[in-house]
py3Dmol code that shows the C-alpha trace and the ligand (Angstrom):
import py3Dmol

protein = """\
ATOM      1  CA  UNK A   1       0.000   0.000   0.000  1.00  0.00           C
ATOM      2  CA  UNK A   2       0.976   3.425  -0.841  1.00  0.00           C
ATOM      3  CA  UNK A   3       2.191   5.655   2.365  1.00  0.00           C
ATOM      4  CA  UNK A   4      -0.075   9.157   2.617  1.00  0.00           C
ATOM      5  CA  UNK A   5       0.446  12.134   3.982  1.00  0.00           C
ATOM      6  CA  UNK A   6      -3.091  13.381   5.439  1.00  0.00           C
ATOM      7  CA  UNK A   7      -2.543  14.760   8.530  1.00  0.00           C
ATOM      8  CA  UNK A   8       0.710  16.005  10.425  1.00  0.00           C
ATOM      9  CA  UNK A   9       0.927  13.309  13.245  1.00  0.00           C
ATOM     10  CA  UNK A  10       0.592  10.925  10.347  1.00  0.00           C
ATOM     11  CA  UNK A  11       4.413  11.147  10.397  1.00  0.00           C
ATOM     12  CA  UNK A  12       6.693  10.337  13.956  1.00  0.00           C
ATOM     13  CA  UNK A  13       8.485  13.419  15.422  1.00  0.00           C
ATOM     14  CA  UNK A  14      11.371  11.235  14.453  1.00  0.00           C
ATOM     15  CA  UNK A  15      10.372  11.096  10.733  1.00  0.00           C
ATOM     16  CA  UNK A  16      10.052  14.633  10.813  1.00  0.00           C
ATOM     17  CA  UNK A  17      13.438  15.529  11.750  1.00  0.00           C
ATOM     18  CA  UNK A  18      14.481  13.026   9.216  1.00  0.00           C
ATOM     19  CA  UNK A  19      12.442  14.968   7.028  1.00  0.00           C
ATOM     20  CA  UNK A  20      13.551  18.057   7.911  1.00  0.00           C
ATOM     21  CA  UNK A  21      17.479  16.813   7.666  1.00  0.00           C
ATOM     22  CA  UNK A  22      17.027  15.413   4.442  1.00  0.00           C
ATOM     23  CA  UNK A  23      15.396  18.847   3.052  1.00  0.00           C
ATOM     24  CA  UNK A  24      18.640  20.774   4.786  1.00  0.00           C
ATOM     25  CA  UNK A  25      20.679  18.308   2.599  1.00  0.00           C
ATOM     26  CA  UNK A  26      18.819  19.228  -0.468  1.00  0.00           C
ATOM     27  CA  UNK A  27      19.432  22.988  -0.011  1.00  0.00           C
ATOM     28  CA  UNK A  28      23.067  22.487   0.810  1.00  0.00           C
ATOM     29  CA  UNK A  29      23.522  19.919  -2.067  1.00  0.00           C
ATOM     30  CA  UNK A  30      21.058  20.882  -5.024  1.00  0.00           C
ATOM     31  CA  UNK A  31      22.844  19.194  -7.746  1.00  0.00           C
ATOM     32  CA  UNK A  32      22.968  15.471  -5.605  1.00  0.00           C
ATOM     33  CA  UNK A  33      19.406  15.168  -6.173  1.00  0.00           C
ATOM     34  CA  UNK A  34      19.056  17.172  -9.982  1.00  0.00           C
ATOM     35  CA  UNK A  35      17.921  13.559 -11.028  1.00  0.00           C
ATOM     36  CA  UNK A  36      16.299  11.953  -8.082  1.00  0.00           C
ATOM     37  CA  UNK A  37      13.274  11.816  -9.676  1.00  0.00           C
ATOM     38  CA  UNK A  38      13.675  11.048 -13.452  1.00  0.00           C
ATOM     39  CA  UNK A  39      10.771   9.694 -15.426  1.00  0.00           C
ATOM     40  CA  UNK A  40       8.825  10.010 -12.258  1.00  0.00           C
ATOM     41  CA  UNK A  41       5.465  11.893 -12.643  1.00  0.00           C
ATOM     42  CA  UNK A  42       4.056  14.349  -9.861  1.00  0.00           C
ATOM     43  CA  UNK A  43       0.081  15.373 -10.587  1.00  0.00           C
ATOM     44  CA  UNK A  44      -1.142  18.412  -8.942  1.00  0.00           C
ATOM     45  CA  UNK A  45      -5.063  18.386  -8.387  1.00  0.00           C
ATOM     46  CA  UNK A  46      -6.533  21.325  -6.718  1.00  0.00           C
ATOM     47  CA  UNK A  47      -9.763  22.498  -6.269  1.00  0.00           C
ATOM     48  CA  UNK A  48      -9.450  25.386  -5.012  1.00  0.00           C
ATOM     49  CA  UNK A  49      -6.857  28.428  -5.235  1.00  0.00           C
ATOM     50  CA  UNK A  50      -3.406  28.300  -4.955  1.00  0.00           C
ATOM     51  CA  UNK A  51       0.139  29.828  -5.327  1.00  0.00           C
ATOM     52  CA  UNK A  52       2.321  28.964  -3.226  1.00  0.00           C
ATOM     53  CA  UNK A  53       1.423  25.182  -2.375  1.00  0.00           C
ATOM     54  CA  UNK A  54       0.842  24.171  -5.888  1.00  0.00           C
ATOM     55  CA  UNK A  55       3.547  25.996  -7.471  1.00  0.00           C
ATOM     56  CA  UNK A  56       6.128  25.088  -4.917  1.00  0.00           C
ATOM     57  CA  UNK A  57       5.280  21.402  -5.551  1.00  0.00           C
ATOM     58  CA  UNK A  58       5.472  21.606  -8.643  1.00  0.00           C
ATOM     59  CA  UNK A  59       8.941  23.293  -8.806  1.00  0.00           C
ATOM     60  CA  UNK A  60       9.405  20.836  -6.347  1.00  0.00           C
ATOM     61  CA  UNK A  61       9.329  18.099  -8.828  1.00  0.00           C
ATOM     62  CA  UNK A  62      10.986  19.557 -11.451  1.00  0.00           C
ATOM     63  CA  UNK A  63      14.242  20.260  -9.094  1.00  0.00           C
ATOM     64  CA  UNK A  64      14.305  16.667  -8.673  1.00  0.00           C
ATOM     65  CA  UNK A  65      14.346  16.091 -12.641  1.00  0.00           C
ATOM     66  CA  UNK A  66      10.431  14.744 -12.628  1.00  0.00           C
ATOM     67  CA  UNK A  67       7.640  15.818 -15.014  1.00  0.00           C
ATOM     68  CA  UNK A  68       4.051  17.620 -13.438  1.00  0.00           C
ATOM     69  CA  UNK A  69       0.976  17.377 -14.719  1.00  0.00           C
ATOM     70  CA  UNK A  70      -2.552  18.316 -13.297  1.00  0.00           C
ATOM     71  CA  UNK A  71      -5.622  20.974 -12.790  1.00  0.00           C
ATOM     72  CA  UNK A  72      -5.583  23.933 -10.854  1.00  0.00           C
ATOM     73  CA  UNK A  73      -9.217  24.856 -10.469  1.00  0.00           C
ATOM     74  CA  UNK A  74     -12.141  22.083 -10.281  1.00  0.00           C
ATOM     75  CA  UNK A  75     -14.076  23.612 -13.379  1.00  0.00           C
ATOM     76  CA  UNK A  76     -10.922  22.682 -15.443  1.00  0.00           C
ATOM     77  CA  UNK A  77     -10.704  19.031 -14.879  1.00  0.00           C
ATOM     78  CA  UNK A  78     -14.445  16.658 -15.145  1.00  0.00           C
ATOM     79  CA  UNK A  79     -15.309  17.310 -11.737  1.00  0.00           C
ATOM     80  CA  UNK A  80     -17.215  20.329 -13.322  1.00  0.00           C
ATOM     81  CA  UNK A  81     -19.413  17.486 -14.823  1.00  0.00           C
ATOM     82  CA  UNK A  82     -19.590  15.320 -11.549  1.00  0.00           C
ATOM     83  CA  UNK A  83     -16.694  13.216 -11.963  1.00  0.00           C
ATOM     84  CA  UNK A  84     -16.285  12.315  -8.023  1.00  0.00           C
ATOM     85  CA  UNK A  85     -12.715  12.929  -6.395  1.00  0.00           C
ATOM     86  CA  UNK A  86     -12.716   8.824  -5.859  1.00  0.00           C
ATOM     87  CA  UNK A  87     -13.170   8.240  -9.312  1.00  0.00           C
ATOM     88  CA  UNK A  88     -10.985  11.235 -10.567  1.00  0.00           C
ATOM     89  CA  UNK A  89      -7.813   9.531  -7.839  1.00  0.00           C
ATOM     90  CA  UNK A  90      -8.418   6.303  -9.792  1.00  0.00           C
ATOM     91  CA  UNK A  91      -7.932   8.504 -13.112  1.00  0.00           C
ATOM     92  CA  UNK A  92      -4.847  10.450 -11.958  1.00  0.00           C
ATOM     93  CA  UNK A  93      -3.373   6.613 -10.679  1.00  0.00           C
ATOM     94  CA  UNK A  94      -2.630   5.446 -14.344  1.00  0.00           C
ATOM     95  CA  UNK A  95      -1.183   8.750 -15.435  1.00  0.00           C
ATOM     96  CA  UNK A  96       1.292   9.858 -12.242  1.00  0.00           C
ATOM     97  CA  UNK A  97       3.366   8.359  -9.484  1.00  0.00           C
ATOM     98  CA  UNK A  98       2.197  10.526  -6.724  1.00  0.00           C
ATOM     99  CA  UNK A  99      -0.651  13.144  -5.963  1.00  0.00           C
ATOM    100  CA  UNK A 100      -0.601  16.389  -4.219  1.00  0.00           C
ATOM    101  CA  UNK A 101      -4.890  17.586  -3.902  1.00  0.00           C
ATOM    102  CA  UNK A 102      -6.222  20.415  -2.603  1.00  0.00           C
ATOM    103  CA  UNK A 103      -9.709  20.612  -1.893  1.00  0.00           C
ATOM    104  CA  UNK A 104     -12.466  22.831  -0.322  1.00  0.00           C
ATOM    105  CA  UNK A 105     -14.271  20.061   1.605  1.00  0.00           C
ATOM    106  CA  UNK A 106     -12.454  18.638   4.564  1.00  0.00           C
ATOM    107  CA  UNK A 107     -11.469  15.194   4.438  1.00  0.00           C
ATOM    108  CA  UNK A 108     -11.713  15.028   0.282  1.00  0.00           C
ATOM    109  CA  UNK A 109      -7.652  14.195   0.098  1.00  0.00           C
ATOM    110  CA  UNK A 110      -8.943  10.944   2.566  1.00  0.00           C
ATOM    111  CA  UNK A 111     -11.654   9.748   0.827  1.00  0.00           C
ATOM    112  CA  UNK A 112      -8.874   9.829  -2.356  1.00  0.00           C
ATOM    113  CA  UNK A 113      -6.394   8.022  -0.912  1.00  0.00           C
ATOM    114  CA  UNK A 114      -8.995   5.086   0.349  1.00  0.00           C
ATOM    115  CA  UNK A 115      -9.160   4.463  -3.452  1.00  0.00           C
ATOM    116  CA  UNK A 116      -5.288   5.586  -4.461  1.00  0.00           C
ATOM    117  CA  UNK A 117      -2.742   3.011  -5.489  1.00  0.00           C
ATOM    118  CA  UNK A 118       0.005   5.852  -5.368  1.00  0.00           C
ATOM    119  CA  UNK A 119       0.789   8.052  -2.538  1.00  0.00           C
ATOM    120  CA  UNK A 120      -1.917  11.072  -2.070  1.00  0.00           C
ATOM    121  CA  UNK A 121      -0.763  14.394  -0.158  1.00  0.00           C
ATOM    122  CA  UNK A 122      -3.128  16.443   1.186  1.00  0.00           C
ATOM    123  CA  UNK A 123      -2.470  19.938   0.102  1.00  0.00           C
ATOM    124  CA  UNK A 124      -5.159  21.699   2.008  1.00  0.00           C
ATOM    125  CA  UNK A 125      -8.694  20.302   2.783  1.00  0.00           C
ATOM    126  CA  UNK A 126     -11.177  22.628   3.081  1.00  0.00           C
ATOM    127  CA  UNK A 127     -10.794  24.701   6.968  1.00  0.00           C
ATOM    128  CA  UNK A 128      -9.529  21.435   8.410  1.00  0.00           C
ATOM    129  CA  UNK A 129      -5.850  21.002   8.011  1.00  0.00           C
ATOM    130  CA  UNK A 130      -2.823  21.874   6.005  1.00  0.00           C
ATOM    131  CA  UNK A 131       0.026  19.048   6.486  1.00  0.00           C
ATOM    132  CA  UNK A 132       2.498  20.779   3.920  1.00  0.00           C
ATOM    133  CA  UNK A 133       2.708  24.134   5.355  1.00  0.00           C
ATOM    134  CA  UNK A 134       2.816  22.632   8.595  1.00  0.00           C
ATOM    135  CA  UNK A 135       6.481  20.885   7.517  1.00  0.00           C
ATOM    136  CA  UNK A 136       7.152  24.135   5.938  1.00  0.00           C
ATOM    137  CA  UNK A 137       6.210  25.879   9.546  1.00  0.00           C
ATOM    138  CA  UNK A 138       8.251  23.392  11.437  1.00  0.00           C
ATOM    139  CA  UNK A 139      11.670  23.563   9.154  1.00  0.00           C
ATOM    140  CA  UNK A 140      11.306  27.573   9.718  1.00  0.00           C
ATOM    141  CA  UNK A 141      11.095  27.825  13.100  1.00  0.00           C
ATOM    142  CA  UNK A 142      13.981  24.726  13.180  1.00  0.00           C
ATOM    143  CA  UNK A 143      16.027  26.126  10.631  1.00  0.00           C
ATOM    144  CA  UNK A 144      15.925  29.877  12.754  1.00  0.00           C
ATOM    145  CA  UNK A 145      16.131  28.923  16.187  1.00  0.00           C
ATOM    146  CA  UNK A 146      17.416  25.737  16.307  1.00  0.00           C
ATOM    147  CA  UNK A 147      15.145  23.574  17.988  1.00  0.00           C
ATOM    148  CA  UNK A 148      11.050  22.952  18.082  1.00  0.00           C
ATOM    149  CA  UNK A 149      10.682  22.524  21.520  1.00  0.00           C
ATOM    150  CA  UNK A 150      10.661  25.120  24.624  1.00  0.00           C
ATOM    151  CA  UNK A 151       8.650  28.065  22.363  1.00  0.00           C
ATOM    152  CA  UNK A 152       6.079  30.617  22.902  1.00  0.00           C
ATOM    153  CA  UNK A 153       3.796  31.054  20.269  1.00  0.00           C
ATOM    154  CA  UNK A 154       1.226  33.137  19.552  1.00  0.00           C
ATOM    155  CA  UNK A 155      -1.160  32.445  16.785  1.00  0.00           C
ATOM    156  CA  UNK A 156      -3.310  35.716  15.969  1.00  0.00           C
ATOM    157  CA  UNK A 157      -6.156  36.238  13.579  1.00  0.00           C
ATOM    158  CA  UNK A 158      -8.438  33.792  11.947  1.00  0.00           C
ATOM    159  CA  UNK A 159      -7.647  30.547  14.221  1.00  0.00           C
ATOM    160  CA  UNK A 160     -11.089  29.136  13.333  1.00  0.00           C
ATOM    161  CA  UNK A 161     -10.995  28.677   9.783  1.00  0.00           C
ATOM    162  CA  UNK A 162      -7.085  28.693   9.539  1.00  0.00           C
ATOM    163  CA  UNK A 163      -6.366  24.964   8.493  1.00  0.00           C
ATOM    164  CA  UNK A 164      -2.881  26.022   8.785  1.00  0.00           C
ATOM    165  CA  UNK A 165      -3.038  27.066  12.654  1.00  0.00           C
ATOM    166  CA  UNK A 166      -4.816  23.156  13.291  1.00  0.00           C
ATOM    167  CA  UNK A 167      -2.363  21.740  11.691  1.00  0.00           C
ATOM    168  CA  UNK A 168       0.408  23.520  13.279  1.00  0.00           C
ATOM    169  CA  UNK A 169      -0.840  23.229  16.764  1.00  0.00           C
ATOM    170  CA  UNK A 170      -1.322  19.223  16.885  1.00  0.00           C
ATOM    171  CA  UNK A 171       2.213  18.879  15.649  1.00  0.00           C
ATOM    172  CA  UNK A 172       3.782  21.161  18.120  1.00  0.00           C
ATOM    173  CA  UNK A 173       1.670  19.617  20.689  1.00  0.00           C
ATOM    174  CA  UNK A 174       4.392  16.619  20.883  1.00  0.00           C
ATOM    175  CA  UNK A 175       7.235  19.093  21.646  1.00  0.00           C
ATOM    176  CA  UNK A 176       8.002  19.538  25.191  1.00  0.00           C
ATOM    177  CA  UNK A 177       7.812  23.232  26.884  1.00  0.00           C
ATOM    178  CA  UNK A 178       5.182  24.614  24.394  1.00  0.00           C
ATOM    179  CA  UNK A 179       3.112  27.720  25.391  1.00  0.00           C
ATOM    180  CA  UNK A 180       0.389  28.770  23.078  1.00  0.00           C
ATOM    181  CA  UNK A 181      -1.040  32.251  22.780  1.00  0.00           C
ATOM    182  CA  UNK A 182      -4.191  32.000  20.323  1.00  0.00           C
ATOM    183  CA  UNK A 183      -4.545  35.454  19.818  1.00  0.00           C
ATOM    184  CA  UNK A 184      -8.689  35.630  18.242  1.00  0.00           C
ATOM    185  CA  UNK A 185     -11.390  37.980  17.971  1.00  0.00           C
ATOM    186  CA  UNK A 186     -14.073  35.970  20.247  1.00  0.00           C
ATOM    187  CA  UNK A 187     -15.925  34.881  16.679  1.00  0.00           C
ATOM    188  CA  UNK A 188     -13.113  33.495  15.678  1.00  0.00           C
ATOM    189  CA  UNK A 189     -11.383  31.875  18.390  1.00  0.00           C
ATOM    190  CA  UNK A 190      -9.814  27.972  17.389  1.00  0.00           C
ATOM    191  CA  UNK A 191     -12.144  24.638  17.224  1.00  0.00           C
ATOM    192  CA  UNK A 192     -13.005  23.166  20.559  1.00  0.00           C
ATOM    193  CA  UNK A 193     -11.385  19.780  19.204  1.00  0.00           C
ATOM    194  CA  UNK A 194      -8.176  21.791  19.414  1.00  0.00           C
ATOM    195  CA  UNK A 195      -8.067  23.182  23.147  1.00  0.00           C
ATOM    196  CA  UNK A 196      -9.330  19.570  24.271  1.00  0.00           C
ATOM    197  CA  UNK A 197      -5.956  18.230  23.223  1.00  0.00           C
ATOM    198  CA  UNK A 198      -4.009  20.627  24.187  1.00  0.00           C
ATOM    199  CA  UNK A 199      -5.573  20.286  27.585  1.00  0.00           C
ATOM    200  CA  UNK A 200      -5.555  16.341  27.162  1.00  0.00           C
ATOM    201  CA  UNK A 201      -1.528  16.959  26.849  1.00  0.00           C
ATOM    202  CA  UNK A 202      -1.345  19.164  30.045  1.00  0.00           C
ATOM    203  CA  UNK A 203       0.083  22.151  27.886  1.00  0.00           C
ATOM    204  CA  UNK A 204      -0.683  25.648  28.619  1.00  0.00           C
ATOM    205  CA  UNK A 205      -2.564  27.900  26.847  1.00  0.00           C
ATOM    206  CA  UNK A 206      -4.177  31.091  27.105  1.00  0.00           C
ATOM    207  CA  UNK A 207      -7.188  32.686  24.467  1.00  0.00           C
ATOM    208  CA  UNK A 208      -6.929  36.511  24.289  1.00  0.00           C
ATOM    209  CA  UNK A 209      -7.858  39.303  22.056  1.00  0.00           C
ATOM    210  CA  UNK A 210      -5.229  41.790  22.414  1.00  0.00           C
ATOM    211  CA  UNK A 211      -2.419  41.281  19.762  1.00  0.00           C
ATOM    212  CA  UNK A 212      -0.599  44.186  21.891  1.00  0.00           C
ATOM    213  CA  UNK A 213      -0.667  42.549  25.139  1.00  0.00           C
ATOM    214  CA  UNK A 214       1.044  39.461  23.922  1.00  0.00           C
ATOM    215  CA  UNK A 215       3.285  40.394  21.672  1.00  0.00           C
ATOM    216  CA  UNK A 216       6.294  41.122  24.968  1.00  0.00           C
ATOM    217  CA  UNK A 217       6.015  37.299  25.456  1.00  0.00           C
ATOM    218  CA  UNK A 218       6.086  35.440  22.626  1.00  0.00           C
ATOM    219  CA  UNK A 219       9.200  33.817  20.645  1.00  0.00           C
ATOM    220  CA  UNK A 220       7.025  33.190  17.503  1.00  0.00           C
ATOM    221  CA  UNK A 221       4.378  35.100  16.237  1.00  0.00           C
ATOM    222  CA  UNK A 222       2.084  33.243  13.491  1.00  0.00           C
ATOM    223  CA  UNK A 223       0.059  35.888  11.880  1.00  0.00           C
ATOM    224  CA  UNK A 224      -3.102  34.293   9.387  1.00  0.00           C
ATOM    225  CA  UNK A 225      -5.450  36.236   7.198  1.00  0.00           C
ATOM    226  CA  UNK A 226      -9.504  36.130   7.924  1.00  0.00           C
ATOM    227  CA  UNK A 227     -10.796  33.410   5.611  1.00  0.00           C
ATOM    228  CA  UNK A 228     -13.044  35.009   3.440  1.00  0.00           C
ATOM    229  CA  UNK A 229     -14.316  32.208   1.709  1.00  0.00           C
ATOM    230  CA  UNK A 230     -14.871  30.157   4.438  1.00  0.00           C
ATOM    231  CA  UNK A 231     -17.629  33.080   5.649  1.00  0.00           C
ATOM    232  CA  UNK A 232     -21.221  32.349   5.963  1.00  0.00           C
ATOM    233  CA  UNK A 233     -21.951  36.393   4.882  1.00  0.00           C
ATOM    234  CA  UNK A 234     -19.667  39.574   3.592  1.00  0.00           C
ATOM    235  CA  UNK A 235     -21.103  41.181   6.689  1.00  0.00           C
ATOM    236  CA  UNK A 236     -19.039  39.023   9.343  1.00  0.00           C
ATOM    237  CA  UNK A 237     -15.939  39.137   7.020  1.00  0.00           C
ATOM    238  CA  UNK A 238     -16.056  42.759   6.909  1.00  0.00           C
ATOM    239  CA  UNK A 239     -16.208  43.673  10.293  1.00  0.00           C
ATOM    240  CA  UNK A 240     -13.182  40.982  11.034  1.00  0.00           C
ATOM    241  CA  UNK A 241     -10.717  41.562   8.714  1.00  0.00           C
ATOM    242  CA  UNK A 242      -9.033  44.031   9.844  1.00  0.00           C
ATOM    243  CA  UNK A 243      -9.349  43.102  13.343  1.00  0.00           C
ATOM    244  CA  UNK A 244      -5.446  42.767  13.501  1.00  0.00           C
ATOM    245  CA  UNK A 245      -3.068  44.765  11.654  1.00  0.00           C
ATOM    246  CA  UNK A 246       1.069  43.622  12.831  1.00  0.00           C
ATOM    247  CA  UNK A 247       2.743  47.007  12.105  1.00  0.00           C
ATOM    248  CA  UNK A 248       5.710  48.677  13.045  1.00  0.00           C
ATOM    249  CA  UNK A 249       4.716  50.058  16.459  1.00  0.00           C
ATOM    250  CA  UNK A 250       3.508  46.647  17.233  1.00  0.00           C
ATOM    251  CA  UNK A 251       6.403  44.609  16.264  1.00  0.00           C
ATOM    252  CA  UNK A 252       8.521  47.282  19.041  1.00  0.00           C
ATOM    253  CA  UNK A 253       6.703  45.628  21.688  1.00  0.00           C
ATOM    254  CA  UNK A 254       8.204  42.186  20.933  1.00  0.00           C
ATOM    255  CA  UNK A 255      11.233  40.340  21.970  1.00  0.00           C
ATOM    256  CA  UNK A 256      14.115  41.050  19.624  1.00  0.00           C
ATOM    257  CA  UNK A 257      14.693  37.532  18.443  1.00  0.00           C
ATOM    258  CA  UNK A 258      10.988  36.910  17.961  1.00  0.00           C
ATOM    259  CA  UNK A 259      10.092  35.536  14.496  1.00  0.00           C
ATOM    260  CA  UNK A 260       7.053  36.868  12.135  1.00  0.00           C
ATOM    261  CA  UNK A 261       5.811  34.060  10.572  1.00  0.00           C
ATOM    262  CA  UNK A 262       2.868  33.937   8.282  1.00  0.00           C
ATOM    263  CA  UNK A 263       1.409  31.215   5.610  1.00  0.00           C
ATOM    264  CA  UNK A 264       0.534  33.639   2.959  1.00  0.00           C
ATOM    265  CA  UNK A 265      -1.131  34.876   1.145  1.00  0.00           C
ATOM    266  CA  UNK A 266      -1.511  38.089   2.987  1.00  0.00           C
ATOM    267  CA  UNK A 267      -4.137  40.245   2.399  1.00  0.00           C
ATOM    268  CA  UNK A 268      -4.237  43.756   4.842  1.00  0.00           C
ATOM    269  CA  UNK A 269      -3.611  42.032   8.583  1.00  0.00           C
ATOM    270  CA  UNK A 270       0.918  42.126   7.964  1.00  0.00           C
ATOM    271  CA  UNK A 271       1.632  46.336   6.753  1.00  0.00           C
ATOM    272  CA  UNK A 272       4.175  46.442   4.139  1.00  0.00           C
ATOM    273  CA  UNK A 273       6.710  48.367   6.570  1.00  0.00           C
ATOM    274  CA  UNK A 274       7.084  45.289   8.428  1.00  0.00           C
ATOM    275  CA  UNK A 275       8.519  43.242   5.811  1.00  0.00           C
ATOM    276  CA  UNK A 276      11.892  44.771   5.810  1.00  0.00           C
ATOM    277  CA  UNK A 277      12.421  43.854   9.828  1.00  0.00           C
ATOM    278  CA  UNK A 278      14.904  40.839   9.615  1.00  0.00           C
ATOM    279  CA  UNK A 279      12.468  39.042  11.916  1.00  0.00           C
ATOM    280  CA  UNK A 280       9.900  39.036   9.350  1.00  0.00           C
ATOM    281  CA  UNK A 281      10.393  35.506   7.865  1.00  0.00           C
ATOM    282  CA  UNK A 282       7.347  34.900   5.747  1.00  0.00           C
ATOM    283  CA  UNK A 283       8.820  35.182   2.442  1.00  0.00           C
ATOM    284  CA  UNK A 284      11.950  33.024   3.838  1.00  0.00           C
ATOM    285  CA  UNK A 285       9.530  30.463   4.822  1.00  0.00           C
ATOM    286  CA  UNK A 286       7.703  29.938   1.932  1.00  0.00           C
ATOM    287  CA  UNK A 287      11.140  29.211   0.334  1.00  0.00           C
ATOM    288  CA  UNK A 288      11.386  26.698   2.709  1.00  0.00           C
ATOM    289  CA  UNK A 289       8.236  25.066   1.553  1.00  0.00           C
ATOM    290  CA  UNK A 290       9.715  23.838  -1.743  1.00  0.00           C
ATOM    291  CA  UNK A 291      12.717  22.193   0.357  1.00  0.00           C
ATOM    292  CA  UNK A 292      10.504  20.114   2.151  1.00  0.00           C
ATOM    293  CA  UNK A 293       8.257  19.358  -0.391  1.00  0.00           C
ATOM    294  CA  UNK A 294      11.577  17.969  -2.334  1.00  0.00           C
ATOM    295  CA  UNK A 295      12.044  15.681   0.514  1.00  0.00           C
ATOM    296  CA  UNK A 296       8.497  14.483   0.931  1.00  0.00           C
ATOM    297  CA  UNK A 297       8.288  13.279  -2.497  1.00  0.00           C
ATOM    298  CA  UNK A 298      11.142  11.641  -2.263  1.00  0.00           C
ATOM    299  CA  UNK A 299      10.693  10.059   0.580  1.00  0.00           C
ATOM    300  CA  UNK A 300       6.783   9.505  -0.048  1.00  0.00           C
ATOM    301  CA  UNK A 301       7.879   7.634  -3.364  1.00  0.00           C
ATOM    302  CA  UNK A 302      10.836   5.744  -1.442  1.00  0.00           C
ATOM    303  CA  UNK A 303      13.544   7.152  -3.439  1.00  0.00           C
ATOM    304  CA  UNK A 304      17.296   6.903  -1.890  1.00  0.00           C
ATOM    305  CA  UNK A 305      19.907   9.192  -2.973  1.00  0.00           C
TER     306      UNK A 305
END
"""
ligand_1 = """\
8
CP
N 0.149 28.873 2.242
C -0.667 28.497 1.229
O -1.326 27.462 1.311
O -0.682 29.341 0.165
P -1.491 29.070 -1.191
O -2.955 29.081 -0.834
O -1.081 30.142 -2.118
O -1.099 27.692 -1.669
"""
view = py3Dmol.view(width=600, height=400)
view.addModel(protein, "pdb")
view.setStyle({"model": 0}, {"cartoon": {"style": "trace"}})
view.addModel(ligand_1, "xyz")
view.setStyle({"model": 1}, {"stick": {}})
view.zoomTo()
view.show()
């Protein structure tokens, strides 16, 4: 059977950091792994909107010498005339070796890889969870201060529909000396299924509103856009989404070695001025994102190097 990667605990903390050393390897040693993936065939099926995921699998693939092929929006591929995503996995089976899908209902990427004889990523399943930027997340924040563990984060804005702040939080759940700020409007404070864990796991965490208040504290901030399209009515979205704005007075009440970090795309909740403070490391991290992508393929499709 085909290993998946669904969910973020669906890999050890162990794997990860072999994960994460093997994508450290590929930035340090581009050339060692130019072919890795020859005649191999990576198929990109999204549902839903994307630039950074999709195109940083796909350049993914092509750094390791394999050929892409795929849909980026569901009216371009038969879905548009019904085609279910179980039949459309069997499809993509005889024509690729592995499948990244993004989708706008959660758990679509499962239900695919029940029927998938080659290994199915999920790239993003509806407000649910986000594996892939949750390896990008983790190889940041390893790659800048050295270790997982023993962090304060706060996670500020949309931590309802964020997939990327669920995803995030279950996998730094297994690191010991984790504090987490979640930093919401009341609206849009995280799923209950979330703080259960985290108080299953005995790790502390407080839920506040003001972005100002714990900015002094925190070692990581994780900024996220409000979800528009994840909005029952404009109304709601407009009166959110600019609930938080991280601007330059703000960022002087943090710690000097605090990180910005931010999935992207941002819309108006990170001002522009903050981008040139060398702790804002969104733009680093998505780079990231294609490094570990490189080293999930390859080690999703077994390949040694
Ligand atoms: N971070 C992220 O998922 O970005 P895209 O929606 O552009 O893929």
């Amino acid at each position: 059977m085909p290993r998946h990667l669904l969910n973020p605990m669906d890999f050890s903390v162990e794997e990860l950091d072999k994960l994460m050393d093997l994508a450290g390897d590929i930035e340090r040693n581009p050339d060692k792994y130019a072919h890795a993936c020859d005649r191999k065939i990576l198929a990109t099926c999204f549902y839903e909107p994307s630039t950074r995921t999709r195109l940083s699998f796909e350049s993914a693939m092509y750094h390791l010498g394999g050929h892409v092929l795929g849909f980026s929006s569901a009216n371009s591929s038969s879905a548009a005339k019904g085609e279910s995503v179980s039949d459309t996995i069997r499809m993509i089976g005889c024509y690729a070796d592995i499948c990244a899908m993004r989708h706008p209902k959660e758990g679509a990427p499962l239900v695919a890889s029940e029927k998938a004889e080659i290994p199915v990523i999920n790239a993003g399943d509806g407000g649910h969870q986000h594996p892939t930027q949750t390896l990008t997340d983790l190889l940041t924040i390893r790659s800048t201060k050295g270790h997982l563990d023993h962090q304060t984060i706060g996670l500020c804005g949309d931590l309802k529909f964020g997939r990327t702040v669920h995803s995030l939080i279950e996998a730094l759940s297994r690191y010991e000396g984790m504090h987490f700020v979640l930093i919401s409007p009341p609206e849009l404070r995280v799923p209950e299924y979330i703080t259960d864990l985290l108080k299953e796991k005995n790790i502390p965490f407080e839920e506040v509103i003001s972005l100002d208040e714990a900015m002094p504290q925190l070692d990581i901030l994780y900024m996220t856009r409000v979800q528009r399209e994840r909005f029952f009515n404009e109304e709601d979205y407009i009166r959110m989404k600019d609930f938080y704005i991280l601007n330059n007075d703000k960022m002087a009440l943090a710690k000097e070695d605090m990180i910005v970090m931010h999935p992207l795309p941002r819309v108006n909740e990170i001002a522009l001025e903050v981008d040139s403070d060398p702790r804002a490391l969104y733009f680093k991290q998505a780079q990231y994102g294609m490094y570990i992508r490189m080293a999930l393929i390859l080690t999703l499709l077994e390949v040694e190097v």
